[in-house]
N, C-alpha and C positions, 0 to 999 in steps of 0.2 A: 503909191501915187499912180494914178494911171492917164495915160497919154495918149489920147484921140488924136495923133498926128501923125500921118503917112503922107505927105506931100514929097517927102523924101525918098519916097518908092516910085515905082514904077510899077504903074495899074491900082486897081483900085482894089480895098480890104473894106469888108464889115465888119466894124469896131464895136458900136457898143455891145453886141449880144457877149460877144468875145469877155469883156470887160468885167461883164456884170457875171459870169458862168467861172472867169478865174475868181472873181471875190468870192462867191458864195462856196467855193472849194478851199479858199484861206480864211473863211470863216470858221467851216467844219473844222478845223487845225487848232482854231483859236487854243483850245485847254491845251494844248500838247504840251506846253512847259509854263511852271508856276515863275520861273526867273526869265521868260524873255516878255517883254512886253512891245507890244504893238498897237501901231494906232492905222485907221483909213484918210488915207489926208485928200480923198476925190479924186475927180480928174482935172486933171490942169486943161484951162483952156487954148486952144493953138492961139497963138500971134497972127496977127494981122497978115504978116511975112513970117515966113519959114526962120528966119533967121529969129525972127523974135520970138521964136518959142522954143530957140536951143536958148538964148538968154535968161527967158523966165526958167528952163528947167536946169540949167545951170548955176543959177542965182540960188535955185532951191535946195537941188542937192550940194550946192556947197554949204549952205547954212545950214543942215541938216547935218552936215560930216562936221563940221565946226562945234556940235552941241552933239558930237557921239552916237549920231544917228545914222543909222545903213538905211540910205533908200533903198526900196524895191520898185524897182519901176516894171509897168505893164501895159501893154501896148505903144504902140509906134512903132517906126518903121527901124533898122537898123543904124541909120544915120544918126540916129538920140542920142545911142553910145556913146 
């Protein structure tokens, strides 16, 4: 899942090259293991407020750990944690 949200930093980042340069390196990966499976689930959009988009990414990966899912989160800022 990747996360275009750095509001929570200090200074400004260039995200989406970033973005798109990690997936096409977790792509290359993909065959690595016949037993793990993985899906791209995009980028989450930022909230309106900052706050709303620790919500939505909170909402997410909780329903995601709830169905046995390990997100991988990529990009944002430290604050996402």
């Amino acid at each position: 899942l990747g996360v275009p949200e750095y509001r929570g930093e200090n200074g400004e980042i260039a995200v989406e090259d970033s973005l798109l340069s990690i997936r096409q390196e977790l792509y290359r990966m993909a065959g690595f293991s016949k037993k793990l499976k993985w899906a791209d689930l995009g980028n989450l959009r930022p909230g309106t407020t900052l706050e709303d988009t620790y919500q939505k990414l909170a909402e997410i990966c909780h329903t995601l750990m709830e169905s046995g899912t390990i997100p991988l989160i990529i990009g944002g800022s430290h604050d996402l944690d």
